[in-house]
N, C-alpha and C positions, 0 to 999 in steps of 0.2 A: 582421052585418058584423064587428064585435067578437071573435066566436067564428070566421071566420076568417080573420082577420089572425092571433089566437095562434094557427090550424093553419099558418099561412105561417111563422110565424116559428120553432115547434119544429122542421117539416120542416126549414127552415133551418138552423137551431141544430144538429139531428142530425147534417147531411149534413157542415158542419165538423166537428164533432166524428168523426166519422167518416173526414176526412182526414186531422186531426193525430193521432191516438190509430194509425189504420194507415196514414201515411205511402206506403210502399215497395207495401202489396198496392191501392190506391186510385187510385199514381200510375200502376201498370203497369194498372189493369183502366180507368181513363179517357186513356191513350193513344191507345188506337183510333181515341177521339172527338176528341180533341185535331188528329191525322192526319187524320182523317177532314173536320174542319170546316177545318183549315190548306189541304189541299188542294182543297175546292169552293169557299170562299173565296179564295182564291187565284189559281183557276185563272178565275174566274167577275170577280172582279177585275181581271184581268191583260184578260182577253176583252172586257171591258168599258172598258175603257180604252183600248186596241188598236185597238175599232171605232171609239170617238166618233174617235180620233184618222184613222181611215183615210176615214172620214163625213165630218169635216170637211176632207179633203182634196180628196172629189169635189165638196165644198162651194164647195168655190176654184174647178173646173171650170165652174161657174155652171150656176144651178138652170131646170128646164125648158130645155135645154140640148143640141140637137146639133151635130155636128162631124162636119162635111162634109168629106171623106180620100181618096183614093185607098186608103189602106190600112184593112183591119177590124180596129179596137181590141179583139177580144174574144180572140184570142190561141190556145191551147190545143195540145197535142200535133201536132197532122193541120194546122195552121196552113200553109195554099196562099200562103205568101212568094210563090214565085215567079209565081204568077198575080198578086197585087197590084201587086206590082214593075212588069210589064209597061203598071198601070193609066198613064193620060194624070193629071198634076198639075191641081189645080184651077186657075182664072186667077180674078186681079181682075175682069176685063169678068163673069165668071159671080156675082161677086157684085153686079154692079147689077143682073143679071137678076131674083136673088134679091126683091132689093127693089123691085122692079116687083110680080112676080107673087107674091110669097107673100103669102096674106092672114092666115094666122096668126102670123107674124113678127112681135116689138117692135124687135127690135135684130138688127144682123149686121155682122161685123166681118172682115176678112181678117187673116190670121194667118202671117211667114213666120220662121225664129230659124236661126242660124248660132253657130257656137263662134267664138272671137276668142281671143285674150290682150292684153288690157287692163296700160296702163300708166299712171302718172305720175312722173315725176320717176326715180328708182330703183324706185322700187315695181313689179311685176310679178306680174298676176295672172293665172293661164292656163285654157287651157279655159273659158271662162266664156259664159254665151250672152246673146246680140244677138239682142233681140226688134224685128220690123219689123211695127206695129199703124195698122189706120186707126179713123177717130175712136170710133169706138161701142163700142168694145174696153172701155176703161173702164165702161160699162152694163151690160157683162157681165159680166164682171168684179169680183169688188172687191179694188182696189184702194188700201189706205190709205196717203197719206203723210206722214211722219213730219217733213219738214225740209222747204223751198222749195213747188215745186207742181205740179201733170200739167201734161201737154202741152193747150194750147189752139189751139181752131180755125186760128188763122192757122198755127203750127207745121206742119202738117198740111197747109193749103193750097199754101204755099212747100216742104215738103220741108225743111224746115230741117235742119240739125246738130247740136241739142240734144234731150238725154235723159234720162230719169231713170235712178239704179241702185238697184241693190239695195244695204239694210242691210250685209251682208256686204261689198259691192264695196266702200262708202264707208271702211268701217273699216279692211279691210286695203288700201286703197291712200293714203286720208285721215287714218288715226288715228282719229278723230273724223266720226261721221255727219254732225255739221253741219259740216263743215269741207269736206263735199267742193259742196255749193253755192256755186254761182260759179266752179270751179274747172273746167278740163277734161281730159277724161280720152283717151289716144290706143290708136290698134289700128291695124296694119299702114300706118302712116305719116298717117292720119289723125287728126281731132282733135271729139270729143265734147264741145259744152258745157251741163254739166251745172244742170238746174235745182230739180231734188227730189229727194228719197231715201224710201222706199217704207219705210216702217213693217216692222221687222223678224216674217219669219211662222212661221222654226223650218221645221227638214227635214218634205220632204212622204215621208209612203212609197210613197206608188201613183206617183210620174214626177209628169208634170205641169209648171206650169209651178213654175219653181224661183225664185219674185221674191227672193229674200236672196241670190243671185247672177247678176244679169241687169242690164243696160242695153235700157232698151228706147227707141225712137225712132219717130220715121214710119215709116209706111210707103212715100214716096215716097222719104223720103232713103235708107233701105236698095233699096229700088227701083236706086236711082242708085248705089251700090255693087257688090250682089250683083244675082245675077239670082235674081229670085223662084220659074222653075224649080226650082232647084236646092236650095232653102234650104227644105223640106219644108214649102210653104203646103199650108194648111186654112182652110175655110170657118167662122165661129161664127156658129149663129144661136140666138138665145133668144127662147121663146114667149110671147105675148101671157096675163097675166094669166089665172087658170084656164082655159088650155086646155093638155089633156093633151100631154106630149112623143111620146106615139104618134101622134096625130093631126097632131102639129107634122113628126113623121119623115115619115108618108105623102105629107103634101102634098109636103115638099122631095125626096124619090123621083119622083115625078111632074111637079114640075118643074126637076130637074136630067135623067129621060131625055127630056123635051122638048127641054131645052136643047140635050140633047149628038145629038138626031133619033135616038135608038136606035127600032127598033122594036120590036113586041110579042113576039119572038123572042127578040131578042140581050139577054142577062145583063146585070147593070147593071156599068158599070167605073167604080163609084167608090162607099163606104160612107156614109150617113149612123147614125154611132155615137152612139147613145142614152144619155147620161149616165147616165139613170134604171137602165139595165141594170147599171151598174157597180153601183150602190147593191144590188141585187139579189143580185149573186154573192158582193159582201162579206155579207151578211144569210146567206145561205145557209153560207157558207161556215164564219163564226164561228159557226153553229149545229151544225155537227158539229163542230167544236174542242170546245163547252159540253157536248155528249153523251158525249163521250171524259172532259170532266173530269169528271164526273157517276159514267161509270161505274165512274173509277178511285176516286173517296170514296165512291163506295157501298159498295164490298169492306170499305174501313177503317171505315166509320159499321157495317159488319153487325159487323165482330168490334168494334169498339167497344160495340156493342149490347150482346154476348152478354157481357162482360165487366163492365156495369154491374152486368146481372142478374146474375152471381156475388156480383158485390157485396151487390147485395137480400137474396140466398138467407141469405147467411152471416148480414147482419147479423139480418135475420128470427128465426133460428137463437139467434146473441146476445142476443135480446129477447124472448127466448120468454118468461119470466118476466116482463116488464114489462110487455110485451102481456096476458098474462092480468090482473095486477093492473088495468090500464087499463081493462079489458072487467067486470073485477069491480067495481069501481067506479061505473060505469054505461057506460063510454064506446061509444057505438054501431062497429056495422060499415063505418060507412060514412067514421066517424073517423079510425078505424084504416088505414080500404082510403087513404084522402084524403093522412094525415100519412106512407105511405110511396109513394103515387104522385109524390108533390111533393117529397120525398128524394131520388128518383130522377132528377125532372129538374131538379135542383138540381146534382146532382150532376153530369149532362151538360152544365148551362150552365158550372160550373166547365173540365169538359174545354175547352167552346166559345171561353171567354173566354181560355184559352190558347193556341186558337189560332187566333183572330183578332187576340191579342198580334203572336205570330211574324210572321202577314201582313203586320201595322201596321208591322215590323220589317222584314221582306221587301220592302215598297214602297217603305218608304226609299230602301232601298240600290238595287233597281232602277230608282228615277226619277233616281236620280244618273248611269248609266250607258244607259238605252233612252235614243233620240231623241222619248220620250214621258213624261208624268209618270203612275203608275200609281195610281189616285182609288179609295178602298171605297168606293160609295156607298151611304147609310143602309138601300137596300131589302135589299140584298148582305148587310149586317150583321142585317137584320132577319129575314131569310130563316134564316142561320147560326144565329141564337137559336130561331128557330122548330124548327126539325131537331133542335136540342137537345131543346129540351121535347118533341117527337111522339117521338123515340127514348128519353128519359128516362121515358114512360109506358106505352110498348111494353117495353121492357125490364122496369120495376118492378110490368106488370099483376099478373105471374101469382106472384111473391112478395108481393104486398103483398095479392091473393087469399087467398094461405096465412094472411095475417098475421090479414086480417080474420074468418076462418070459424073459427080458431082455442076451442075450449072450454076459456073460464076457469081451471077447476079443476085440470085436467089441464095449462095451462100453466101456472100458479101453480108447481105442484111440479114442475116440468122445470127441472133445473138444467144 
C-alpha cells in the first residue's frame, strides 16, 4: 500500500513538474483533451438537463395519461391537418359515457381553454388563457397552490364565477401573488372572483398547459360563456394504478367507436394521444443529439490523445538517464511501466479538470439566460474523469513500454 501511494505521488509530482518546467509545449499538447472533455461534458450536460426539464413537462400532462382529441398530437411533416379539422369535437355527455363504461379509468375530466385579456383596475394582461375544468381535473393534474384554495365541489355544482390564476396573472395585474385573493379580475365585460393563485411552475417547453398564465374556472360557468364547441375541448382520462396506458388507450378506442356507432369499416374520427408516446420521442430524440455530441469530442479526445503521447515520447527521451539509474538501482519494469502510465493520466485529468472548469463556467452563464437551469450531474462528472484516465493510459501504453524494457547500462550513458 505504502509502496504505492509513493508511485502515485512521484507519477503526480512528475506530471506537474512537467507542466510548469514546459509550460507552452504541455498546454498546447493537453488542449485537445481540454476540448475534447469541454465538449462531451457539455454537450452531455446541456442534453441532460434539457430532457429532465422537457420530462417534467409531460410530467405536468399527468402520468398514465390519455387525451381524448379530435386532433393527433404526434405532429410530423405529412401531418393530414385537414382530415382532422373535419373530425366532430368531443362533448361533455361522451365523457359520462366514459365513466360508466371504462373499467380501467381512475379519473376523467373534460377540458375546454379560450384566450381572453384579463384586466383590473388599469392593469391589462392580454392573450392569456381561460381554462374551463370539471371536478376531477385537479386528480389529474397537479396542481399546487401557492395563496387562497382550488375550486370546490359546490363551485362546480352552481357554475359559479370564481377562479384561480396563475402566478404570472396575479403579479402582473396584483403586484403581489397574495394580493390578488379576494380580488376580482374582468374579461370582455365580465367579472372573475378570484380565490387561489397556483404556485408558480416556470415556462413549459413542449405547449401544454401554461398554469403561470391562466385563470381557470368551472366548467359549467365557461359553459355559460363560451360554447365548448368551439374553445378546443378534449377528453382527460388517467389510468387506474399499474395498469399500462396501452391498455388504458385500447379500451377508450373501443369505447369512444361504440359511442360514436362507427362500424368495423369506417376510420376512427377522433385520437386517443398517449402521453406515454411523447416521453418516448423525447428519449429518442435526445439520443441522437448525445451521439452527435460524442461524435464531435471524440475527434478532439483522438487528437488530444495523440498529443499526450508526444508528450510521453519526449519526456521518456528526457529521462533516459534517470530511467536507467532507477532500473540500476533495483527498480522493477513494472515500476517504471506504473510511474509513467499514471503521469499520463494525470496529465489527462489535468486537461479534464479544465475543462469541466469552463463547463462549471458555461452553465452559469447559460442558466441565467435558457428558460431552464443547466445541472453537471456527478455521473457526467465521473464519466469526464473516467475518459481522462482510459485516454491517459492509452496514450502513455506504448511510451511508458519504451520506458520499462529500457537496458540500464546503455541508458545510464545516454545523455
Amino acid at each position: 500500500m505504502v509502496k504505492l501511494l509513493s508511485i502515485l505521488w512521484n507519477s503526480f509530482r512528475m506530471a506537474l513538474q512537467e507542466l510548469r518546467v514546459n509550460k507552452l509545449r504541455t498546454f498546447l499538447s493537453l488542449f485537445g483533451i481540454t476540448i475534447g472533455i469541454f465538449c462531451i461534458i457539455g454537450v452531455l450536460a446541456t442534453v441532460d438537463s434539457l430532457e429532465r426539464k422537457v420530462q417534467n413537462d409531460i410530467k405536468t400532462l399527468g402520468s398514465n395519461t390519455i387525451y381524448i382529441d379530435k386532433w393527433n398530437y404526434g405532429g410530423g411533416p405529412d401531418y393530414p391537418w385537414w382530415k382532422y379539422m373535419k373530425r366532430p369535437n368531443v362533448k361533455i355527455e361522451e365523457l359520462d359515457v366514459i365513466k360508466q363504461k371504462s373499467e380501467l379509468a381512475s379519473f376523467a375530466a373534460f377540458f375546454v381553454s379560450r384566450n381572453v385579456n384579463f384586466s383590473y383596475e388599469d392593469n391589462i394582461l392580454s392573450n392569456t388563457s381561460l381554462y374551463g375544468v370539471t371536478p376531477e381535473f385537479n386528480s389529474i393534474q397537479t396542481i399546487d397552490i401557492e395563496q387562497g384554495r382550488y375550486l370546490i365541489e359546490s363551485d362546480f355544482l352552481r357554475g359559479a364565477a370564481v377562479g384561480i390564476v396563475g402566478y404570472k396573472v396575479a403579479e402582473e395585474l396584483y403586484g403581489k401573488a397574495e394580493k390578488a385573493v379576494g380580488k376580482e379580475i374582468s374579461y370582455g365585460g365580465r367579472k372573475i372572483y378570484i380565490v387561489g393563485v397556483i404556485k408558480k411552475q416556470g415556462q413549459s417547453l413542449i405547449g401544454g398547459f401554461n398554469y403561470d398564465e391562466c385563470t381557470i374556472v368551472p366548467y359549467r360557468y365557461f359553459a355559460s360563456v363560451y360554447s365548448p364547441e368551439t374553445s378546443n375541448p378534449n377528453i382527460i382520462v388517467q389510468g387506474k394504478p399499474k395498469i399500462a396506458s396501452s391498455a388504458l388507450q385500447d379500451e377508450l378506442n373501443g369505447v369512444m367507436r361504440q359511442l360514436r356507432k362507427l362500424s368495423p369499416t369506417q376510420e376512427d374520427n377522433f385520437t386517443c394521444n398517449d402521453v406515454a408516446m411523447f416521453s418516448e420521442q423525447v428519449n429518442g430524440f435526445f439520443g441522437q443529439v448525445t451521439a452527435g455530441g460524442w461524435a464531435i469530442a471524440g475527434l478532439s479526445l483522438i487528437v488530444g490523445a495523440f498529443g499526450v503521447a508526444n508528450i510521453m515520447f519526449v519526456t521518456v527521451r528526457e529521462r533516459t538517464s534517470q530511467i536507467g539509474l532507477k532500473k540500476a538501482i533495483g527498480a522493477k519494469k513494472s515500476t517504471i511501466l506504473t510511474e509513467f502510465l499514471l503521469e499520463s493520466a494525470f496529465l489527462c485529468i489535468i486537461g479534464g479538470l479544465v475543462g469541466l472548469t469552463l463547463v462549471w463556467l458555461l452553465s452559469l452563464v447559460l442558466s441565467s439566460v435558457l428558460p431552464f437551469p443547466i445541472y453537471i450531474a456527478p455521473n457526467i462528472v465521473i464519466l469526464g474523469l473516467s475518459i481522462c484516465i482510459v485516454l491517459g493510459v492509452l496514450a502513455g501504453i506504448i511510451p511508458a513500454s519504451i520506458a520499462a524494457k529500457m537496458d540500464p547500462v546503455v541508458a545510464i550513458r545516454t545523455k
